[in-house]
C-alpha positions as YAML, in Angstrom:
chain: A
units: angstrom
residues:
- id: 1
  name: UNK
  ca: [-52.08, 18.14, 1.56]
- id: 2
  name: UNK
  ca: [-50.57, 14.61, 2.95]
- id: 3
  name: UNK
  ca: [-48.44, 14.71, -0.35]
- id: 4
  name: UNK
  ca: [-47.11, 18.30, 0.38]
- id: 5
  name: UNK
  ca: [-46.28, 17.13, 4.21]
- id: 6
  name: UNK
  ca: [-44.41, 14.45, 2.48]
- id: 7
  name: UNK
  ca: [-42.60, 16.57, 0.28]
- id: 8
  name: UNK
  ca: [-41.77, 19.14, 2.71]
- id: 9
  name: UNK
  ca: [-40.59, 16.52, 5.37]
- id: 10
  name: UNK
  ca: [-38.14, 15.18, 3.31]
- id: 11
  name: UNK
  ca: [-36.65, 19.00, 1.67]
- id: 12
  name: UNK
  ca: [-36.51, 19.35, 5.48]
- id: 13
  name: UNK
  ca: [-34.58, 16.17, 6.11]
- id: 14
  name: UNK
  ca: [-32.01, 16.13, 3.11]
- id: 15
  name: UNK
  ca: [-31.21, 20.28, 4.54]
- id: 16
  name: UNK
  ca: [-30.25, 19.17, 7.61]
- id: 17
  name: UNK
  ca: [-27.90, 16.14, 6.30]
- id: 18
  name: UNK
  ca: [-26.61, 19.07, 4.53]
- id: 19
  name: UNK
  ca: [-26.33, 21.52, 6.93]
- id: 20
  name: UNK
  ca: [-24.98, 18.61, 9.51]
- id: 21
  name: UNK
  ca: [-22.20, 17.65, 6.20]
- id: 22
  name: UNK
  ca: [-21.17, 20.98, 5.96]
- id: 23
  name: UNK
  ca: [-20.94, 22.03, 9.48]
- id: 24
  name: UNK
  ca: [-18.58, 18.73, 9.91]
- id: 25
  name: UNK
  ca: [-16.63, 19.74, 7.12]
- id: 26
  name: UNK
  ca: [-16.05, 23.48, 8.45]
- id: 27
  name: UNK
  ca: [-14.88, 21.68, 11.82]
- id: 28
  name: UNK
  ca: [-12.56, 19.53, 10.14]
- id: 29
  name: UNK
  ca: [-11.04, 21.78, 8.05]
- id: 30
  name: UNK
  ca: [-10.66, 24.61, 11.21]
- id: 31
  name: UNK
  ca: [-8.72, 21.87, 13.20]
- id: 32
  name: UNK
  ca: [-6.38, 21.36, 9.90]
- id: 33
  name: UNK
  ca: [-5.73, 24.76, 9.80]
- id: 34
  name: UNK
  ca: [-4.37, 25.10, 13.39]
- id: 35
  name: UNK
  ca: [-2.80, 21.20, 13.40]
- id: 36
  name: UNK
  ca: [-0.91, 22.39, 10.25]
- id: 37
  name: UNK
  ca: [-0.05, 26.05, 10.51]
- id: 38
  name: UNK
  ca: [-2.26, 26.87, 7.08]
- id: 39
  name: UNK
  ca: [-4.41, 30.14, 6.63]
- id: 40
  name: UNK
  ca: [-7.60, 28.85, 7.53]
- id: 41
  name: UNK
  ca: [-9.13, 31.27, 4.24]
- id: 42
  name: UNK
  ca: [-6.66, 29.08, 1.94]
- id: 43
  name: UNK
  ca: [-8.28, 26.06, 3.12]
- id: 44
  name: UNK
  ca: [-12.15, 27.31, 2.87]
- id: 45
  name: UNK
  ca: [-11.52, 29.08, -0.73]
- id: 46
  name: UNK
  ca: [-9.97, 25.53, -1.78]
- id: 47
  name: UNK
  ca: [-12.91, 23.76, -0.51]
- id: 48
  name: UNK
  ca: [-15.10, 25.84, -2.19]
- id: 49
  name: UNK
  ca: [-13.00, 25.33, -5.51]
- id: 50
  name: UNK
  ca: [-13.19, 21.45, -5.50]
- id: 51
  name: UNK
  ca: [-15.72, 19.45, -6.76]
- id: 52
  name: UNK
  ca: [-16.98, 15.70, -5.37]
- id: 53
  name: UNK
  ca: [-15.95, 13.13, -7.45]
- id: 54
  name: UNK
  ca: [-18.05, 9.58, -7.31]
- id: 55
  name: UNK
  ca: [-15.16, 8.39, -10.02]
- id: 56
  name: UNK
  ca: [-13.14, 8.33, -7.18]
- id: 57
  name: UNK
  ca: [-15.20, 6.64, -4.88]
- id: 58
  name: UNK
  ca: [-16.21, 4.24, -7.25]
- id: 59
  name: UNK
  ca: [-12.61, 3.50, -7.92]
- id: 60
  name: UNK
  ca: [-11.26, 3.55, -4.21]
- id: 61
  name: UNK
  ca: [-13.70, 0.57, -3.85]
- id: 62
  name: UNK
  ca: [-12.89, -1.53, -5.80]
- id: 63
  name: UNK
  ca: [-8.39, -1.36, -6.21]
- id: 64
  name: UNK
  ca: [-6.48, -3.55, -8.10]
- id: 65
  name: UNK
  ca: [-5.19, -5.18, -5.00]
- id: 66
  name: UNK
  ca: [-8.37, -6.57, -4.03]
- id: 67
  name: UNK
  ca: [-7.59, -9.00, -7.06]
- id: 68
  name: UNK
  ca: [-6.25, -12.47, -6.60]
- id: 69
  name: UNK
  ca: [-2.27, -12.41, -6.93]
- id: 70
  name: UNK
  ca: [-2.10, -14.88, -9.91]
- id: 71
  name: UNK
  ca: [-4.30, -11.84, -11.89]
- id: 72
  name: UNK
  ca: [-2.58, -8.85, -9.99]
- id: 73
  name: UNK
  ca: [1.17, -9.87, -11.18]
- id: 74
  name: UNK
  ca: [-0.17, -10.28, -15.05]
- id: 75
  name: UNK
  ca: [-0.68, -6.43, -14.66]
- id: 76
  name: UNK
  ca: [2.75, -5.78, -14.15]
- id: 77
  name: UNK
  ca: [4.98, -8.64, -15.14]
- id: 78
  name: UNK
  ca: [4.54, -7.84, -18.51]
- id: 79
  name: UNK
  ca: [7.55, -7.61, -21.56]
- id: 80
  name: UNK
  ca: [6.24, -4.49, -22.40]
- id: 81
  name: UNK
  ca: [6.79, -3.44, -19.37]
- id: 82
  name: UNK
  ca: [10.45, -4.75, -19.23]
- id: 83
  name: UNK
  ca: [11.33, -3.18, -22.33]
- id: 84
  name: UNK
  ca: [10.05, 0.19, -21.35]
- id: 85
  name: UNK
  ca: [12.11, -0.31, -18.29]
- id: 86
  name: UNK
  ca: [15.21, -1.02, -19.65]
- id: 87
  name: UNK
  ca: [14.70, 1.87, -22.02]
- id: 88
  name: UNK
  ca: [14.15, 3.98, -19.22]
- id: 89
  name: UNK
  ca: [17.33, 2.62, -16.83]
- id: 90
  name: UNK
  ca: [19.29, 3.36, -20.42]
- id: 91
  name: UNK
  ca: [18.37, 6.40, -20.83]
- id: 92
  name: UNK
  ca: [18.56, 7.28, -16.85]
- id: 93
  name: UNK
  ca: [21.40, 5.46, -16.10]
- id: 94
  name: UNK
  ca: [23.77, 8.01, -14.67]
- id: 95
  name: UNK
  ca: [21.29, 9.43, -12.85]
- id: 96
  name: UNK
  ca: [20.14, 6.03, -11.25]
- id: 97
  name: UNK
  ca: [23.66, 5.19, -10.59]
- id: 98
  name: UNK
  ca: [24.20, 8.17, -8.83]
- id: 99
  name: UNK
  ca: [20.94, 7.41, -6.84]
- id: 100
  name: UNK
  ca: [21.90, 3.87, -5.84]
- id: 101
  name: UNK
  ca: [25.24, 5.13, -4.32]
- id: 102
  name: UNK
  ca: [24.02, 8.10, -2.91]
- id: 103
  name: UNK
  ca: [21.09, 6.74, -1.10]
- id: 104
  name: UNK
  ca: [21.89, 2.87, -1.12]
- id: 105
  name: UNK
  ca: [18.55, 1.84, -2.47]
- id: 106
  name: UNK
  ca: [19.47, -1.15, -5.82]
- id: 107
  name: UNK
  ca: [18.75, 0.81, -9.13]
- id: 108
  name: UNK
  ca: [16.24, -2.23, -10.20]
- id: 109
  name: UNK
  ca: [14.06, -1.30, -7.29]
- id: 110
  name: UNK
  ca: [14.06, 2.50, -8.13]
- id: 111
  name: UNK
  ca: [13.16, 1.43, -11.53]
- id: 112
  name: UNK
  ca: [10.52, -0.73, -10.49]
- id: 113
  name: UNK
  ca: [8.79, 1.43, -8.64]
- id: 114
  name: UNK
  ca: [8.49, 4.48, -11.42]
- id: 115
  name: UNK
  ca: [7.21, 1.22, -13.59]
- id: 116
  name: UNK
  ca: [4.61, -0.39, -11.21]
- id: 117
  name: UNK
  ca: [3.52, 3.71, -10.41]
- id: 118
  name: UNK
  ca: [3.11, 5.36, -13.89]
- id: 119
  name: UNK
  ca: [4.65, 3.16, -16.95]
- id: 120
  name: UNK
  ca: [7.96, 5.26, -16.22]
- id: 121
  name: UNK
  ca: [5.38, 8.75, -16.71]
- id: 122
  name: UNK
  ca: [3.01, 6.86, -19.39]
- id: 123
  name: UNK
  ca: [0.25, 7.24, -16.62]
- id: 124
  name: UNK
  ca: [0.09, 9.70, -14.39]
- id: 125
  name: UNK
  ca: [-3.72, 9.85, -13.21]
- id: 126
  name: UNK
  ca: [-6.56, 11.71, -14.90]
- id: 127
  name: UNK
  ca: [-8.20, 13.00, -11.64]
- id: 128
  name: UNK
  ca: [-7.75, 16.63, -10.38]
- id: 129
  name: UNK
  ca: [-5.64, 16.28, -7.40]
- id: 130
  name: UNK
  ca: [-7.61, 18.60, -5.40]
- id: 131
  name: UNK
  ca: [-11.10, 17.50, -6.45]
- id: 132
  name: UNK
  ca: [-9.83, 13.32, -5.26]
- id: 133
  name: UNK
  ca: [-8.49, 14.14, -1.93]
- id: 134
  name: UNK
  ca: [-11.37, 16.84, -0.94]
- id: 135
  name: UNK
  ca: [-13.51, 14.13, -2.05]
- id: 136
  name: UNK
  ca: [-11.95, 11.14, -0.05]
- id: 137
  name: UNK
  ca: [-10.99, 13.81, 3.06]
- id: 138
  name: UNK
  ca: [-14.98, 15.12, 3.29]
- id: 139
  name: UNK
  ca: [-16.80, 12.41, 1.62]
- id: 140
  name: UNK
  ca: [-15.36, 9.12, 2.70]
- id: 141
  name: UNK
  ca: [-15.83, 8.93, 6.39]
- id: 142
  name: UNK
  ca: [-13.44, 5.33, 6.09]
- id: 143
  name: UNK
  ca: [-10.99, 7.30, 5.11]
- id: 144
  name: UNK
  ca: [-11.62, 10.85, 5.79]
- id: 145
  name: UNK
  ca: [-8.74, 11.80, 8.47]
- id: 146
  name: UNK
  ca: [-6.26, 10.46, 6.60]
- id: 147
  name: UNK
  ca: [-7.26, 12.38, 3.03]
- id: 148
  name: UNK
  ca: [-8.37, 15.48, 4.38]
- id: 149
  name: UNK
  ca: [-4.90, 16.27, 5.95]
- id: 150
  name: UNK
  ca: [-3.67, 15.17, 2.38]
- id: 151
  name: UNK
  ca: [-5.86, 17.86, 1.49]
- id: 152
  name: UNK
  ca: [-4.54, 20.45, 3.05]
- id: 153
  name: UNK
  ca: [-0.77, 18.80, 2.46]
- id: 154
  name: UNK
  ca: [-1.82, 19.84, -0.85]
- id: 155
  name: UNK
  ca: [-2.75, 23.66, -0.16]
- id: 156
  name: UNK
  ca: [0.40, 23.68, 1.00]
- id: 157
  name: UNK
  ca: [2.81, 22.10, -1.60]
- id: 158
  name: UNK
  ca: [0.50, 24.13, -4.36]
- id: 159
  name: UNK
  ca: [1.32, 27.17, -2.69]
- id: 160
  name: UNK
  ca: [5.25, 26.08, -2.35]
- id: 161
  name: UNK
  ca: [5.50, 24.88, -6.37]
- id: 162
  name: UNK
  ca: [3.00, 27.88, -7.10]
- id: 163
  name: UNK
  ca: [0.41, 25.38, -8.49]
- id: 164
  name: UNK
  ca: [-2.96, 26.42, -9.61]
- id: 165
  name: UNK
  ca: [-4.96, 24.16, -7.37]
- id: 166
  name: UNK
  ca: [-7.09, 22.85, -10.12]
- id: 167
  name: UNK
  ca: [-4.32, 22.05, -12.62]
- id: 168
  name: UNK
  ca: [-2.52, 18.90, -11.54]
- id: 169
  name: UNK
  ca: [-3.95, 15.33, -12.19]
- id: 170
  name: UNK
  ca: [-3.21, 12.27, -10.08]
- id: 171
  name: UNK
  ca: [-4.30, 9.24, -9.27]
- id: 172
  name: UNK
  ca: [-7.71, 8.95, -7.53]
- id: 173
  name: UNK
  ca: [-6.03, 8.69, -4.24]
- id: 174
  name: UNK
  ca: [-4.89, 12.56, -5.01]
- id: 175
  name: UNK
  ca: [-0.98, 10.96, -5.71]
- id: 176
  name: UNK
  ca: [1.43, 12.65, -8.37]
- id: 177
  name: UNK
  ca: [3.87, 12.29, -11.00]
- id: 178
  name: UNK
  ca: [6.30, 9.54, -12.05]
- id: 179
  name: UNK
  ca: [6.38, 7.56, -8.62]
- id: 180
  name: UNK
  ca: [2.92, 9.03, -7.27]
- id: 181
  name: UNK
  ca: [3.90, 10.59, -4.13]
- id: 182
  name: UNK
  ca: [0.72, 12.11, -1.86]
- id: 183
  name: UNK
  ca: [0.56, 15.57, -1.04]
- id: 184
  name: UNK
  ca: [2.76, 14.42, 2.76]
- id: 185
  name: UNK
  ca: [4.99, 12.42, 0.92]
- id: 186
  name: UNK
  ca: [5.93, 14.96, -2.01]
- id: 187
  name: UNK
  ca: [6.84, 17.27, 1.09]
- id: 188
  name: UNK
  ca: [8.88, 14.93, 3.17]
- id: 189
  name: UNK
  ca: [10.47, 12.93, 0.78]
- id: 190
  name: UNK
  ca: [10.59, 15.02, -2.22]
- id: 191
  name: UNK
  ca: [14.30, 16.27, -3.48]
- id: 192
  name: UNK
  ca: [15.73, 18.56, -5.91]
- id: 193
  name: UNK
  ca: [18.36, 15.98, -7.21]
- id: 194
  name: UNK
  ca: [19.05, 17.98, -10.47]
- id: 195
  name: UNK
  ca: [20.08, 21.03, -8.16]
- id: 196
  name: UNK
  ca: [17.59, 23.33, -10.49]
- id: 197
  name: UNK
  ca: [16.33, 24.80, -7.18]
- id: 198
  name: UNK
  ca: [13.13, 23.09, -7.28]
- id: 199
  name: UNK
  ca: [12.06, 19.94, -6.45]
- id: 200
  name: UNK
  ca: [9.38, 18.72, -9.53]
- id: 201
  name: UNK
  ca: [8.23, 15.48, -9.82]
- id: 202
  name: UNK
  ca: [5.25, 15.65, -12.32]
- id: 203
  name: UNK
  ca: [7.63, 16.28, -14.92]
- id: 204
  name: UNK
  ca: [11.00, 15.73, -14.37]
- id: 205
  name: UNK
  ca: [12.52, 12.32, -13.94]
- id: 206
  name: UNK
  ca: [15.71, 12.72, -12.66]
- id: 207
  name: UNK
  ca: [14.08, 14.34, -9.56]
- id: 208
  name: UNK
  ca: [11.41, 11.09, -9.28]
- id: 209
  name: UNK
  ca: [14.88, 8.87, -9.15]
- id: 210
  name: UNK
  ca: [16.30, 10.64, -6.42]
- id: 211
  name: UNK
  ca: [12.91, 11.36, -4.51]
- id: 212
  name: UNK
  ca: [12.16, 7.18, -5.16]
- id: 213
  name: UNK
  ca: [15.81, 6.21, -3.57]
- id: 214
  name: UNK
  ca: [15.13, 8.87, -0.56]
- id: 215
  name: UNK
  ca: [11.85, 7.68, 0.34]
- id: 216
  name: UNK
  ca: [13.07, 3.97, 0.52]
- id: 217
  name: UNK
  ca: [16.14, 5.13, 1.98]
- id: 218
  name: UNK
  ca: [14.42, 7.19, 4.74]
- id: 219
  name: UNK
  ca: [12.17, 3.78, 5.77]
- id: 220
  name: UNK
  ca: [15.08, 2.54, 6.17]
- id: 221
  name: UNK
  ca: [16.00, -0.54, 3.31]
- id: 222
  name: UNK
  ca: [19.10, -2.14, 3.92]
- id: 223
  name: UNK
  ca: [21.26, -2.88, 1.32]
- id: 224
  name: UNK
  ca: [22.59, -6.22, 0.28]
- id: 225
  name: UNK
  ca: [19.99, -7.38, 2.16]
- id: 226
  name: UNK
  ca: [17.42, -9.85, 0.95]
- id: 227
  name: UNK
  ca: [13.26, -9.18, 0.20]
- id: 228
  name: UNK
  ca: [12.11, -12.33, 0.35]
- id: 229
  name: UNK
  ca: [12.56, -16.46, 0.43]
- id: 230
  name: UNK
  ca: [10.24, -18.80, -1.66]
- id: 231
  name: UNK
  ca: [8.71, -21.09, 1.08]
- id: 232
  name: UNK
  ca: [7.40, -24.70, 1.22]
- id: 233
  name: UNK
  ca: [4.29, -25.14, 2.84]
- id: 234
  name: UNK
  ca: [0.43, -26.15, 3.50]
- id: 235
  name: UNK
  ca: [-2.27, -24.48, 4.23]
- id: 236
  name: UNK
  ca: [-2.83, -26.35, 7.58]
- id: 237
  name: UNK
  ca: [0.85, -25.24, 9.04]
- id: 238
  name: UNK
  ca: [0.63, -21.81, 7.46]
- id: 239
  name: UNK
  ca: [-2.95, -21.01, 8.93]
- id: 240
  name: UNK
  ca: [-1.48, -20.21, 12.81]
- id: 241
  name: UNK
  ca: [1.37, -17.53, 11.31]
- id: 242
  name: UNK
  ca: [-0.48, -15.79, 8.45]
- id: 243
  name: UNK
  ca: [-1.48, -12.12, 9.46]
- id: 244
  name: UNK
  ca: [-3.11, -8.97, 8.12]
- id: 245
  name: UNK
  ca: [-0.38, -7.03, 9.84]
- id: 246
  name: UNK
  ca: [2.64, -5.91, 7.94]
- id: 247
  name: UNK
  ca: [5.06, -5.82, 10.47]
- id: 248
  name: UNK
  ca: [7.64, -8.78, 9.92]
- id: 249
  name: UNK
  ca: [7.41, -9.76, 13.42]
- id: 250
  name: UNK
  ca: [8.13, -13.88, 13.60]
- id: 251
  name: UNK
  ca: [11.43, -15.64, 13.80]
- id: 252
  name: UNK
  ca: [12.66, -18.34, 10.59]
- id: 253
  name: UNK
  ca: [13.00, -20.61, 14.04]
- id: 254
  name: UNK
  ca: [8.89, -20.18, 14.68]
- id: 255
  name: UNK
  ca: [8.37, -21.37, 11.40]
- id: 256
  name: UNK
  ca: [10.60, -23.67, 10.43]
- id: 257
  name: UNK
  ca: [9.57, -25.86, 14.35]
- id: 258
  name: UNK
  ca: [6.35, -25.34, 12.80]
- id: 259
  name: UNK
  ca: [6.93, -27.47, 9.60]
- id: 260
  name: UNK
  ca: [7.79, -24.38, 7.16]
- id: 261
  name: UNK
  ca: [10.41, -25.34, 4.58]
- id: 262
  name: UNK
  ca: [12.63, -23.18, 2.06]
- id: 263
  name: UNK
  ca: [15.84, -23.17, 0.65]
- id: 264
  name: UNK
  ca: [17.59, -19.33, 1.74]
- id: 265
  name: UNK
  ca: [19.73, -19.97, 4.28]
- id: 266
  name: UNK
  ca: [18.56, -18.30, 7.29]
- id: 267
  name: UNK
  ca: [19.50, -17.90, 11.00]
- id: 268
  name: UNK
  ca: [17.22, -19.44, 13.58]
- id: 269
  name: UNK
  ca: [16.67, -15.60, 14.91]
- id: 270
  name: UNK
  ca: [16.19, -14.10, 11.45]
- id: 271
  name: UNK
  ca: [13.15, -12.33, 11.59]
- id: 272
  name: UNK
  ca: [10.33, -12.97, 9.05]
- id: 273
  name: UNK
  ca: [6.63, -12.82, 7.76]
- id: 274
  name: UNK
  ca: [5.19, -15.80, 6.40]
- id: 275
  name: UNK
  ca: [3.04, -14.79, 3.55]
- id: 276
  name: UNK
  ca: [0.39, -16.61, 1.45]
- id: 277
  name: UNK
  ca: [-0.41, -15.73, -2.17]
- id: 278
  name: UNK
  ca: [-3.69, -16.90, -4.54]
- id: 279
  name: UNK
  ca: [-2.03, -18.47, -7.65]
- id: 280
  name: UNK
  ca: [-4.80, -20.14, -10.78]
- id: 281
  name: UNK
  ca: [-4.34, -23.27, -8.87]
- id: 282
  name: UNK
  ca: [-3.69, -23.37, -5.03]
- id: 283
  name: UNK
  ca: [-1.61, -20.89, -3.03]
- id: 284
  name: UNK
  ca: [2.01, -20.36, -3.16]
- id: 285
  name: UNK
  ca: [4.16, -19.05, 0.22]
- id: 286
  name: UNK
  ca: [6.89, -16.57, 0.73]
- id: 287
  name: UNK
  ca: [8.89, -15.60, 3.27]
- id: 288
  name: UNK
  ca: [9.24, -11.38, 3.73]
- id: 289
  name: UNK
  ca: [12.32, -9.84, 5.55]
- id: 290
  name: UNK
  ca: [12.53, -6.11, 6.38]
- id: 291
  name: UNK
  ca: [12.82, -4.97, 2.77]
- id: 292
  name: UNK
  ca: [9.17, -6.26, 1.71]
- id: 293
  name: UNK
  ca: [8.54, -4.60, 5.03]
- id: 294
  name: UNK
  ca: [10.16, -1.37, 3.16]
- id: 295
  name: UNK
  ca: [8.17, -1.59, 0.18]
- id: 296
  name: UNK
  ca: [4.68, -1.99, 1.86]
- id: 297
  name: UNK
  ca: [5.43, 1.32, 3.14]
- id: 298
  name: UNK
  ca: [5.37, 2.78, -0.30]
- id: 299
  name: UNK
  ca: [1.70, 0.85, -1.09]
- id: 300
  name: UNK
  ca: [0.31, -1.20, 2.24]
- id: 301
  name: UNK
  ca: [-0.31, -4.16, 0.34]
- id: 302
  name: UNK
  ca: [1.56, -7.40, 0.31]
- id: 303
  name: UNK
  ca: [0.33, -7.87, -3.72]
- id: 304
  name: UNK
  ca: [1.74, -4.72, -4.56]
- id: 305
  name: UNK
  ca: [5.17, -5.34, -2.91]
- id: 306
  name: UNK
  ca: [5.82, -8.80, -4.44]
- id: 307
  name: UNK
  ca: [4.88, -7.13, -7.91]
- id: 308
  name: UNK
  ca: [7.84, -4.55, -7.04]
- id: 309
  name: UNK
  ca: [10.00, -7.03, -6.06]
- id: 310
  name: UNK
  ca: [9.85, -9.58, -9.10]
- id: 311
  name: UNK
  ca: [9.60, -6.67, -11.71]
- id: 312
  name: UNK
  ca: [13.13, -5.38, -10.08]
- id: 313
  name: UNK
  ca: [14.37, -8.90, -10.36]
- id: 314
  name: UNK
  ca: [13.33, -9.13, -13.72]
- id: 315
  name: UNK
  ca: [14.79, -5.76, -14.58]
- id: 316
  name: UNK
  ca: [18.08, -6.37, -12.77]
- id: 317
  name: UNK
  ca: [18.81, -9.86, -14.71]
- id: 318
  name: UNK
  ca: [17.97, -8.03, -18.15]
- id: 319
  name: UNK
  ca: [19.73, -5.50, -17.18]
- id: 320
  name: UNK
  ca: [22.78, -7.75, -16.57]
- id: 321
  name: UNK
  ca: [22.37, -9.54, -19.53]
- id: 322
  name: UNK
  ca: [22.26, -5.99, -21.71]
- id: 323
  name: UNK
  ca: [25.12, -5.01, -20.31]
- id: 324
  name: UNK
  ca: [27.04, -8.58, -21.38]
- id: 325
  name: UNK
  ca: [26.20, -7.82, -24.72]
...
């Protein structure tokens, strides 16, 4: 009898989680519907249709940019990787061209980006968009405002491209094609830059370039204008001005009264983030203007936006030195 009481206690416990899950979920999903302007039935029927991934909470736990940098850049900074990208600028390079001048963005950061995102459409995620994001938006409380909007970003933009729900793959953060654009993104950003009257970027490149170059040129990057400085420093003087926070919000004069060193020539009010990178032996120190700024809005992460930035420099000297040839 004790065992039964057991038993039924706990049937009785796990239903009301459930019940407590589901009736959180309904709420959610109700205020999306009237925060968005979408049919709250196409938002039940595609919560119904997805299915809870743990892939994708196992792999949102552990990203590559919780790896040291010295191990993060080997992922990218690869000749492969440069070869594939100069094959791809080749074969692009009208279209690139035409990018850079129309939404003054350098070509070498365009390409860098479709190359750090996908291998230039090599790898485009495995996960079912729908079944990532309703997984991250219901079952991920850390995250669960963001990715349920993304969610129903992506009832939308199916319904626009005329998408069955279940038949695009992504990344497990629910992003798409060749520069992995979220649901929001894909709808902001997004443009039709081969004037086909559609704007697709799971399968056709020339509308990735142009969609790439708008979303950098809508955050603002400023061309001609510098990324970032190497920096001399120690850990001591660096300690005070290194920060979590993106936002490039120190002037060179800050640092350099406070013993920072480099070689860029830089106005005392020239505004800048000191940055501090894990290398095999030590630490190595950088100093980030408004264009790292730029790319962090692409992928928050500092590692991810000095692996952009070298790549493109890579890219943009072989690119020079093809060209010589």
């Amino acid at each position: 009898m004790r065992l039964c009481c057991c038993l039924l206690l706990a049937l009785s416990q796990i239903w009301s989680f459930s019940a407590l899950a589901n009736t959180e979920q309904q709420q959610r999903i109700e205020a999306l519907s009237q925060e968005l302007d979408i049919p709250l039935e196409s938002l039940e029927k595609a919560a119904e249709q997805a299915t809870y991934q743990q892939a994708v909470i196992d792999a949102i736990t552990r990203p590559w940019e919780a790896k040291p940098w010295h191990l993060y850049r080997d992922l990218f900074l690869t000749e492969e990787r440069l070869a594939a990208g100069l094959a791809f600028w080749q074969k692009h390079q009208e279209t690139i061209e035409r990018a850079e001048k129309e939404f003054k963005v350098p070509a070498q950061i365009i390409v860098a980006i479709i190359g750090v995102e996908t291998y230039y459409g090599r790898h485009k995620g495995t996960y079912p968009v729908i079944d990532a994001l309703y997984t991250l938006g219901f079952h991920y409380p850390k995250r669960g405002q963001f990715f349920s909007k993304e969610f129903a970003y992506y009832i939308r933009l199916a319904e626009q491209q005329g998408w069955a729900l279940d038949e695009v793959k992504g990344s497990y953060a629910g992003a798409m094609g060749f520069g992995q654009f979220i649901p929001s993104s894909y709808i902001h950003y997004g443009v039709d830059f081969d004037n086909d009257g559609k704007v697709d970027m799971l399968n056709n490149p020339v509308d990735a370039i142009g969609s790439v170059a708008n979303y950098f040129a809508k955050h603002r990057w400023q061309l001609g204008k510098p990324v970032v400085h190497a920096a001399d420093s120690n850990t001591t003087q660096a300690k005070p001005w290194l920060s979590k926070k993106l936002e490039i919000n120190n002037t060179w004069q800050e640092l350099y009264q406070a013993g920072i060193k480099t070689e860029a020539s830089l106005t005392n009010n020239t505004r800048v983030k000191l940055l501090e990178l894990e290398e095999a032996e030590g630490h190595s120190y950088w100093l980030a203007e408004h264009n790292f700024y730029v790319i962090t809005r692409y992928n928050r992460s500092p590692l991810y936006a000095m692996a952009v930035y070298q790549f493109s420099e890579q890219l943009r000297k072989a690119q020079v030195q093809t060209n010589a040839n």
